[in-house]
N, C-alpha and C positions, 0 to 999 in steps of 0.2 A: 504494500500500500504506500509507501514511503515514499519509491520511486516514481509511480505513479503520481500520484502528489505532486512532485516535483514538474510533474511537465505542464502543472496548468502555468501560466505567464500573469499569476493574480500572489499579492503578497498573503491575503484574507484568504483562506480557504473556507466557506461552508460547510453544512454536514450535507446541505442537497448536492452539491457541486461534490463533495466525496462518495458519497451514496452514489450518485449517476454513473462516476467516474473509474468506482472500482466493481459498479453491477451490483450493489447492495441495498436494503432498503435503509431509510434513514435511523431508526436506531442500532441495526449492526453495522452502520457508519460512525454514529456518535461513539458504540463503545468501540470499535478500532479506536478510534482519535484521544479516547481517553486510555489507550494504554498507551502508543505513543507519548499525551502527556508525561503519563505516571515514568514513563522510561527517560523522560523528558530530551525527547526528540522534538515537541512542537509544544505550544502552550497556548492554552483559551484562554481568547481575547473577551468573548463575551459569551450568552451559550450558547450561539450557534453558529460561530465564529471559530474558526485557529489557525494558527502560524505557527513555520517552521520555528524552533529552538535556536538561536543562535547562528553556527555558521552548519548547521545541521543540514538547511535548505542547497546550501552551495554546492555542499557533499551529493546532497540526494538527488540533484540534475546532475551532474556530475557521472554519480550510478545510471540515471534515466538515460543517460546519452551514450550507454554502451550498450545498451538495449540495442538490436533490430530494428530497424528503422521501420520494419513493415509491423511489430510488435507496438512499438510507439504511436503510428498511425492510427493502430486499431485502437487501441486506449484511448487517444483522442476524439476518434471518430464518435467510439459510442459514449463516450464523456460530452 
């Protein structure tokens, strides 16, 4: 979920925008995002709001962009 994350080009990620984007409904989007927090990879901004952790997001395009390019698309597409 992390790297995915990483390829929306929004600093705010949503739980609909994570829901749509990893194919979840939105509460097994909220708790993905709240372990991330708790691992503190990202932290909520408000509640249904979150962002990357630090230089965590830099990391995690970073990982997204060794992805497949046709894996990435598809992530997108149905995001």
């Amino acid at each position: 979920m992390l790297h995915s994350l990483a390829l929306l080009s929004t600093s705010l990620i949503s739980v609909h925008q994570a829901a749509t984007l990893t194919g979840t409904s939105g509460p097994t989007a909220r708790c993905l995002l709240d372990v991330l927090v708790h691992a503190h990879l990202m932290e909520r901004v408000s509640p249904h709001y979150y962002r990357f952790h630090g230089f965590i997001g830099i990391y995690a395009a970073e990982c997204a962009q060794r992805e497949p390019q046709a894996d990435r698309d598809l992530m997108l597409a149905t995001g």
